[in-house]
C-alpha positions in Angstrom: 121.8 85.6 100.9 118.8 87.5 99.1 116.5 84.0 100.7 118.3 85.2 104.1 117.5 88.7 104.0 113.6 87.9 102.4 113.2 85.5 105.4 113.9 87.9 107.9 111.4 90.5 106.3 108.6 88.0 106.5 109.5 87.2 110.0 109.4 91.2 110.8 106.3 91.4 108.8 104.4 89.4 110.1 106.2 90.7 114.1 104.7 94.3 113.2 101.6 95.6 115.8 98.5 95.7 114.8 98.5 99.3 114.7 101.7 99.8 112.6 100.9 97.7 109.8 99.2 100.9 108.0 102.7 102.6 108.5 104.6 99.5 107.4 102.4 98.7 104.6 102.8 102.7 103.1 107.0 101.9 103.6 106.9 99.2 102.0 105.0 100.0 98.6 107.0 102.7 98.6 109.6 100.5 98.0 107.7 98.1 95.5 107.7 98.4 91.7 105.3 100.8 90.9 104.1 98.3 87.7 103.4 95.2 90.4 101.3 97.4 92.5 99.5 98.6 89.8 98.7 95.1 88.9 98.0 94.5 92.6 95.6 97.4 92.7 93.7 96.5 89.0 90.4 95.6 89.6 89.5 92.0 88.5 88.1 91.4 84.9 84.6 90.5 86.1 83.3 90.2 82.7 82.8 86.9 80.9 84.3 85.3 78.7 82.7 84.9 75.3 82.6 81.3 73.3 84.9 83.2 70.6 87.4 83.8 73.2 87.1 80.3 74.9 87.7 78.8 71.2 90.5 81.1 71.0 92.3 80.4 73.9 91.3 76.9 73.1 93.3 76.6 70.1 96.2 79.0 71.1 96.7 76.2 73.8 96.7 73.2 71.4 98.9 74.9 68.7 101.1 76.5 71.5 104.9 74.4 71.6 107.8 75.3 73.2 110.2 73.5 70.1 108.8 76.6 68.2 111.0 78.8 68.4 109.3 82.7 68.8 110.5 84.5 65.7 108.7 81.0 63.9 105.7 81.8 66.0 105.1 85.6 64.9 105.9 85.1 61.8 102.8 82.4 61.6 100.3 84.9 63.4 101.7 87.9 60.9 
């Protein structure tokens, strides 16, 4: 039903004039989660990445496995 009811919005969404999207956009983020949005509105991290973080990430990645279980994980970055 929730797939239903989301289809529909998209379908009225994207129905909405031209001149009330600035009406249906303020409804609607008043209805978002106030955390999303603040993601939505971060600015992008425009800075680069340094080779100590690419290594990092690097071997995060190789070491990561989802048989280990989390409480095994923090316990090895501790």
């Amino acid at each position: 039903m929730a797939d239903i009811d989301r289809h529909e919005l998209h379908t009225l969404v994207d129905r909405i004039p031209e001149s009330d999207v600035p009406a249906a956009r303020k409804v609607l983020r008043a209805l978002a989660d106030p955390v999303e949005l603040a993601i939505l509105d971060a600015p992008l991290d425009d800075e680069p990445e340094t080779e100590e973080e690419r290594v990092s990430v690097a071997s995060s990645l190789a070491e990561a496995s989802p048989d280990i279980p989390f409480e095994q994980l923090r316990q090895k970055r501790a």
